[in-house]
C-alpha positions as CSV (number, residue, x, y, z in Angstrom):
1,X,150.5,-93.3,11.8
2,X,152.5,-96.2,12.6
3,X,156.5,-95.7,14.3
4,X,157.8,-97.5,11.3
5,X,156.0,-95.0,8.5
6,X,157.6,-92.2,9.9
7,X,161.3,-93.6,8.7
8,X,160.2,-93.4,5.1
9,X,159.1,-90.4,5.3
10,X,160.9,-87.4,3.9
11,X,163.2,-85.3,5.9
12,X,161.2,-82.0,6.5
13,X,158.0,-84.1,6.5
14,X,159.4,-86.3,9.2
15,X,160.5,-83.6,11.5
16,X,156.6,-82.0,11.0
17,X,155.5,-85.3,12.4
18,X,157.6,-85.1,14.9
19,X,157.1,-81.9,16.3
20,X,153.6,-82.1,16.4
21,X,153.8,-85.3,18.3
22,X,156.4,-83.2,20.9
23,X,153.8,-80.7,21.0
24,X,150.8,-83.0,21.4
25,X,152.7,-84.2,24.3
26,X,153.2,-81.3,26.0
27,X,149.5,-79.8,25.8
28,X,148.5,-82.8,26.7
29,X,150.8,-82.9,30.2
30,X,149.7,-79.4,30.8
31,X,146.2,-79.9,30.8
32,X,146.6,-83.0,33.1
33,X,148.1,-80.8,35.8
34,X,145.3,-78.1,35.5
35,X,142.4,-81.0,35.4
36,X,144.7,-82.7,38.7
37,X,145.6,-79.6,40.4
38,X,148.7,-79.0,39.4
39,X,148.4,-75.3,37.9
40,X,147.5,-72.9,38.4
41,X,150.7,-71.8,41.0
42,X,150.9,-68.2,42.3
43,X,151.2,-65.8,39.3
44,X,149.9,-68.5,36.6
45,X,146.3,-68.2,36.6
46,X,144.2,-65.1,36.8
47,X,140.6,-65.8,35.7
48,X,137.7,-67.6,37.9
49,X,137.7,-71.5,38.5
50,X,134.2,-73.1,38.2
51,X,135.7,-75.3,41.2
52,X,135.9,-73.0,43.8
53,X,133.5,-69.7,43.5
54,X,134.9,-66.2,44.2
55,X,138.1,-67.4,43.4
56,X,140.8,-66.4,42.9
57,X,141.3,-64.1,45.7
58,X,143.7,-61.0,46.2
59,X,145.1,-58.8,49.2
60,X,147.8,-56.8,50.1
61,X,149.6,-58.1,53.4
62,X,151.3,-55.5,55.8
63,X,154.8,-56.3,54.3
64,X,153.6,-54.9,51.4
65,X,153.5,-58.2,48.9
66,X,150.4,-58.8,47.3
67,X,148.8,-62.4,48.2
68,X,146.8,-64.4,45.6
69,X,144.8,-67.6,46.6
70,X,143.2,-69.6,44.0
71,X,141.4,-72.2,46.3
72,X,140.0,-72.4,50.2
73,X,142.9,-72.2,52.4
74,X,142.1,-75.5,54.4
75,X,145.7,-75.9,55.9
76,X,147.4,-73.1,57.7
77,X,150.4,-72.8,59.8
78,X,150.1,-70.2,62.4
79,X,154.0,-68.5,63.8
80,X,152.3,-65.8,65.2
81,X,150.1,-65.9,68.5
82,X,148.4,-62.8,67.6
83,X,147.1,-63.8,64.4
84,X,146.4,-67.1,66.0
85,X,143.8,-65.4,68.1
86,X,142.1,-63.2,65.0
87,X,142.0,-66.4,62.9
88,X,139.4,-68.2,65.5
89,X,137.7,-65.1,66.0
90,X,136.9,-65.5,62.4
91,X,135.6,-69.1,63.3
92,X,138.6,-71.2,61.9
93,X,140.7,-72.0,64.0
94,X,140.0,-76.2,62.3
95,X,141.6,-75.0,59.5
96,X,145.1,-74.8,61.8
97,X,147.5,-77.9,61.3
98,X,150.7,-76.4,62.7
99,X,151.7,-73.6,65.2
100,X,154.9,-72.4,66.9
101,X,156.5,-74.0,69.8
102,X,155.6,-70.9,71.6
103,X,151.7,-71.3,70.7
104,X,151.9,-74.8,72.5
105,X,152.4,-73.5,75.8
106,X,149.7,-71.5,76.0
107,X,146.7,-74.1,76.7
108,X,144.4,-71.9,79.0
109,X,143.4,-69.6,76.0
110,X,144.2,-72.0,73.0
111,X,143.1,-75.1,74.5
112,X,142.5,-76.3,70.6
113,X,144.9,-74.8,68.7
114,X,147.8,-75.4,71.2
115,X,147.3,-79.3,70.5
116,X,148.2,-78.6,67.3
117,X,151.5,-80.2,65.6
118,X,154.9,-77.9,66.7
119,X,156.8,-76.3,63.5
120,X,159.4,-75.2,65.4
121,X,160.0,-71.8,67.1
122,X,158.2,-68.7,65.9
123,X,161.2,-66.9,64.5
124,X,163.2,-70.0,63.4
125,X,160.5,-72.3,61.9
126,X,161.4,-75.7,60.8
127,X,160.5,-75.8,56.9
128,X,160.4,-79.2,56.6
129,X,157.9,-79.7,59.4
130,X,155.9,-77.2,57.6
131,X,155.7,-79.2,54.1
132,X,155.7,-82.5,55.9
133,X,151.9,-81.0,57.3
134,X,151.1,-80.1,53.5
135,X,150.4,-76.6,54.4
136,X,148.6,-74.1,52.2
137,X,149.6,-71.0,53.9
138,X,152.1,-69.6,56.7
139,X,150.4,-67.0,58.5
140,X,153.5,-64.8,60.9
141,X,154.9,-61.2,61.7
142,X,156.1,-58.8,59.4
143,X,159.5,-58.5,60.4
144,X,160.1,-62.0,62.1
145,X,161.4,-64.3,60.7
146,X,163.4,-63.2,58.4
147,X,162.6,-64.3,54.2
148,X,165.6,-66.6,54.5
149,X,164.5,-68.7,57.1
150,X,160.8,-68.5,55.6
151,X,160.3,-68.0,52.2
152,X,164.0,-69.1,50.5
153,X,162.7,-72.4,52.2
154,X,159.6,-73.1,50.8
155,X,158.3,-73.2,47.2
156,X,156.0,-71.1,45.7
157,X,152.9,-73.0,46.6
158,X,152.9,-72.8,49.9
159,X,151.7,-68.9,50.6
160,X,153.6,-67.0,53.5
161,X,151.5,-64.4,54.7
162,X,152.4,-61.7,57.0
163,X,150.5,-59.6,59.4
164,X,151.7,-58.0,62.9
165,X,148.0,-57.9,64.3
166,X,150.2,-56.1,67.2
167,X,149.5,-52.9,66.0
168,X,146.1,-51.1,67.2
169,X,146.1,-48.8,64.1
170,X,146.7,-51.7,61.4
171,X,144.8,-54.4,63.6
172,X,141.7,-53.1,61.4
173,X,142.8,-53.7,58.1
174,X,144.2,-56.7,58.6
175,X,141.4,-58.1,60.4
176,X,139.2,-57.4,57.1
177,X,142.0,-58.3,54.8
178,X,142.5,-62.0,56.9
179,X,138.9,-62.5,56.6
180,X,138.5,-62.2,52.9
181,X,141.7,-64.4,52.6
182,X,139.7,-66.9,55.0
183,X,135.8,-66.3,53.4
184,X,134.9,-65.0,57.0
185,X,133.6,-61.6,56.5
186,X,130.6,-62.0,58.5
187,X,132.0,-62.6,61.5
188,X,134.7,-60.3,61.1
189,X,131.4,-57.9,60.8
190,X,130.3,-58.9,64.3
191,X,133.5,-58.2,65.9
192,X,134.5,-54.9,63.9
193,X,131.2,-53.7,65.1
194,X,132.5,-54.6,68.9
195,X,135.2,-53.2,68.6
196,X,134.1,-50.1,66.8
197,X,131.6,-49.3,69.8
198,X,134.5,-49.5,72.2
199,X,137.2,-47.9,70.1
200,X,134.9,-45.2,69.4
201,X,133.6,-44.4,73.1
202,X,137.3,-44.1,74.3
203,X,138.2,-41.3,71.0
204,X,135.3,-39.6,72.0
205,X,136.3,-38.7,75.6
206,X,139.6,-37.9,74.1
207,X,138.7,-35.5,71.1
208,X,139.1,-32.4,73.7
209,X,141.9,-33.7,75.8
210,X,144.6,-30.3,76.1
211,X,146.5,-32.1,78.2
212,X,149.0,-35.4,77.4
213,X,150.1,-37.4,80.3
214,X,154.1,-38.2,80.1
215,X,153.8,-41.6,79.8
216,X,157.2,-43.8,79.9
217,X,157.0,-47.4,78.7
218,X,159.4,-50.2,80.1
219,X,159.5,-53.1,79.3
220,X,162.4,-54.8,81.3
221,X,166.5,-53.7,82.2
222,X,168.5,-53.2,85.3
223,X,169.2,-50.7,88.2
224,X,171.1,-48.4,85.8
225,X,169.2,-49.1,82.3
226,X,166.0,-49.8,80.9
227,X,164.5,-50.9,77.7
228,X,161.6,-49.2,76.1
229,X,159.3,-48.1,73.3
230,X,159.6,-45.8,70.6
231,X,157.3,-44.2,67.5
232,X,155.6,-46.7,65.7
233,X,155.6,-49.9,68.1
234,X,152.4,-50.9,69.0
235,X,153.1,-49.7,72.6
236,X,153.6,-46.3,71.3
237,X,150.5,-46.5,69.5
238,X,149.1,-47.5,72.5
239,X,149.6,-45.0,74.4
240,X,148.7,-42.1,72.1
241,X,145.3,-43.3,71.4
242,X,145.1,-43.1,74.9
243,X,145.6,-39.9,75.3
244,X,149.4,-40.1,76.6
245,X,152.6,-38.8,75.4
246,X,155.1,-41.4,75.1
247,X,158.9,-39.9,76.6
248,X,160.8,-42.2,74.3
249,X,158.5,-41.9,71.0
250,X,161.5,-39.7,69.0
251,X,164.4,-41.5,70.0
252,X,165.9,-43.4,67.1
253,X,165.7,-47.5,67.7
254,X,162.1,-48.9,67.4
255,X,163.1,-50.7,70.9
256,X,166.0,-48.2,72.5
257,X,167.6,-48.7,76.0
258,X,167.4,-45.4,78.1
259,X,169.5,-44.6,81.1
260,X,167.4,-44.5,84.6
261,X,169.6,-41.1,85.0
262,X,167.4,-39.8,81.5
263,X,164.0,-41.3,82.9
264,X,164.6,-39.5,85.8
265,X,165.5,-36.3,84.2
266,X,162.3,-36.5,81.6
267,X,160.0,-37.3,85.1
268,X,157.4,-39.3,83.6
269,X,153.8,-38.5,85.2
270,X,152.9,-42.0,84.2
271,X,155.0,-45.6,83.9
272,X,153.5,-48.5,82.1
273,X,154.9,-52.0,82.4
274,X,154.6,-54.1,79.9
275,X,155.2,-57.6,80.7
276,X,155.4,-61.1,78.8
277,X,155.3,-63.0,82.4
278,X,151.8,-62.7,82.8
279,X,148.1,-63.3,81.3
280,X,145.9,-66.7,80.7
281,X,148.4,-69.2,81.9
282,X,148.7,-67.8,85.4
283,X,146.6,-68.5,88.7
284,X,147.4,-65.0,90.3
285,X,148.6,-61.5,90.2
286,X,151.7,-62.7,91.6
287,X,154.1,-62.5,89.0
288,X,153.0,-58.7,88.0
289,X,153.4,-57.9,91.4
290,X,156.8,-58.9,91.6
291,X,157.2,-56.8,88.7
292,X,155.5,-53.7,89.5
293,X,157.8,-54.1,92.9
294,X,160.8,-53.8,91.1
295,X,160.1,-50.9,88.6
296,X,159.0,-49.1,91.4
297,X,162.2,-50.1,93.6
298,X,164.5,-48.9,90.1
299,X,162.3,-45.3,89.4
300,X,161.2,-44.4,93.0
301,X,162.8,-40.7,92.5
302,X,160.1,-40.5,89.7
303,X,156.7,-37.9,90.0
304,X,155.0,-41.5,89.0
305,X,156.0,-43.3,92.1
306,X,155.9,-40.4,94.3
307,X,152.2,-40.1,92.9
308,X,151.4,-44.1,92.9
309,X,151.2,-44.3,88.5
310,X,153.1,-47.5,87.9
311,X,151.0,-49.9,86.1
312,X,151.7,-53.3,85.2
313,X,149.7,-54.7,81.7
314,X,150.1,-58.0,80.3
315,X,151.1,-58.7,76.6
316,X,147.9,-60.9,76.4
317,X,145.5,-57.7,76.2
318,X,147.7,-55.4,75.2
319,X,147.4,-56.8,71.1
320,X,146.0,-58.6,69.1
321,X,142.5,-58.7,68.4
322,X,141.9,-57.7,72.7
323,X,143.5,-54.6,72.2
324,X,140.4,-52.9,73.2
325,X,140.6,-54.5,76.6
326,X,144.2,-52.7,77.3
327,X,143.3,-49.5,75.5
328,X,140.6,-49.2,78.4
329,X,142.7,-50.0,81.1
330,X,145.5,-47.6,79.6
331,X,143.0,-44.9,78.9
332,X,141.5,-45.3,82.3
333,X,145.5,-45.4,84.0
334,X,146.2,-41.9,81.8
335,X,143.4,-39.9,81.9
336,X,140.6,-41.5,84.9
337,X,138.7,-38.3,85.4
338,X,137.6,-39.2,82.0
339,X,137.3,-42.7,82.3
340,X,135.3,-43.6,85.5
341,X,132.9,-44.9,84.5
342,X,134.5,-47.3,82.2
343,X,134.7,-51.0,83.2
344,X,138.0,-52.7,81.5
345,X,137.5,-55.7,83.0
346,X,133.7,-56.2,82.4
347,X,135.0,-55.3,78.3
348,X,137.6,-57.8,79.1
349,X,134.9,-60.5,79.6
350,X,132.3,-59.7,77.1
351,X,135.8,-60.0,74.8
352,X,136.3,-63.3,76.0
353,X,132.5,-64.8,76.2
354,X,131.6,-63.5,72.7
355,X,134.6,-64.2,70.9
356,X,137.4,-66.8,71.9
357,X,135.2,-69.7,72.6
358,X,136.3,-70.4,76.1
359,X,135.3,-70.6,79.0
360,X,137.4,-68.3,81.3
361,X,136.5,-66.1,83.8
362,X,138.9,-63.2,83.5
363,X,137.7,-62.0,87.2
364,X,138.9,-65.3,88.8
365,X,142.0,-66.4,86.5
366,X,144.7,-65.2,85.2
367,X,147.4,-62.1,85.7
368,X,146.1,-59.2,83.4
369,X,147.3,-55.8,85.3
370,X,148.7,-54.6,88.7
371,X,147.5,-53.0,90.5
């Protein structure tokens, strides 16, 4: 029908024309964005697409929200260093375009990823950064950073997926969870079955433990105060697989500061260290030395000191997908009668050789524990 017909026509029969044209229009606009890629959005779209097979895909991250891909995540932004690590373990770390500022600086044991493009700090990304690198997926904590700073930023199509991998009792789940996300179950097979043998070899020594150690956790302070761990951080969890009894676990913060007057009063049998300065970037023990010397200086009236029990462990194999490695140097630390013939630091490198494709020898590099 010509533009000139329509004029002539009668009123209703004119506006029946031109509705169906409007609506013609429309269907037709809509299906260009599905043919292009412009549907389906998160929410939209809920059968299979020819396109990509075994999609679309659906997990529950550890804040709770439930995650739906539709396609191959193929550009991820990683805030988190712990995730970081899991997602090449899974054999993708080519699919990373961004990472935090913080993930930069650590070349020795992300030689690849930490050339990566900067998006900013871990807890204050820059947003713009992150849509300029035509991201796909955010991958950070739980708690850190905050929705406003994350998600108000960012539209819908870019996914923002949270997992702590900090935790040793949720590391599991989110392991499987990330490599379904990713389409990498088989190798996060090869390392739950690593992990499983190691995991499983320290419960069993434990199962008839009658005994807890008193363990206190520090992590930094002063002569007069120091901060700590409680229930639920993935210190505390730490430490009670281990088989020890964590002094600050009830107390009401996750991270509460303790008097030294209260530490001394509890009288820990065992002190553990945790400290940040340390790990894959250093030449020496050095700089766990210097902190060992000091804890022991500030809690010297302590049955640990008295009985040599201070321990220093970096962050590095305390989480993350290494957990294992610091669960056998605490479980060996709390209970060594049980544990003497466990080798952390031969697990350590079998970690490292099998899994974070590098070339590091953990025996000659690096600042893991002191002493």
């Amino acid at each position: 029908m010509r533009y000139d017909e329509i004029f002539v026509m009668g009123g209703d029969e004119r506006m029946r024309v031109v509705l169906a044209a409007v609506l013609a229009v429309v269907l037709g606009v809509a299906l260009a964005m599905i043919y292009v890629g412009g549907f389906p959005q998160p929410g939209f779209f809920t059968g299979s697409d020819e396109s990509h097979p075994g999609y679309p895909k659906n997990v529950t991250d550890s804040s709770g929200r439930n995650i739906t891909i539709y396609r191959p995540l193929e550009r991820i932004v990683v805030l988190n260093s712990d995730v970081a690590e899991a997602i090449r373990l899974l054999g993708a770390e080519d699919r990373i375009v961004g990472v935090s500022e913080e993930l930069k600086k650590k070349k020795a044991f992300f030689p690849v990823i930490s050339g990566k493009p900067s998006v900013g700090k871990w807890n204050k990304p820059n947003t713009e950064r992150i849509l300029e690198l035509n991201a796909d997926a955010v991958f950070t904590y739980v708690r850190w950073p905050g929705e406003e700073k994350l998600e108000d930023r960012l539209p819908s199509s870019v996914n923002v997926i949270r997992f702590d991998f900090y935790k040793a009792k949720t590391l599991r789940d989110e392991l499987q969870k990330l490599a379904v996300l990713l389409g990498e179950e088989e190798n996060a097979s090869i390392y739950l079955e690593w992990h499983d043998k190691i995991m499983g070899e320290i419960s069993s020594k434990l199962k008839d433990l009658k005994h807890r150690t008193k363990v206190f956790i520090d992590l930094r302070g002063t002569e007069n105060e120091r901060k700590t761990c409680a229930k639920g951080t993935g210190m505390d969890e730490l430490c009670e697989m281990a088989g020890g009894s964590n002094i600050a676990a009830d107390l009401n913060a996750s991270y509460p500061s303790v008097s030294v007057e209260w530490i001394l009063r509890v009288d820990p049998d065992a002190i553990i260290h945790l400290s940040y300065k340390g790990g894959y970037e250093k030449s020496d023990a050095s700089v766990l030395k210097a902190e060992y010397d000091e804890v022991k200086r500030v809690l010297s009236l302590t049955k640990a000191a008295r009985e040599n029990r201070i321990h220093v462990i970096s962050s590095d194999v305390a989480f993350a997908p290494s957990y294992p490695v610091g669960m056998a140097y605490i479980s060996k630390w709390i209970n060594p009668e049980l544990f003497e013939n466990m080798d952390p630091q031969a697990i350590h490198q079998e970690y490292i050789n099998r899994f974070c494709r590098i070339k590091f020898n953990v025996s000659e590099k690096g600042a893991f524990v002191y002493p």
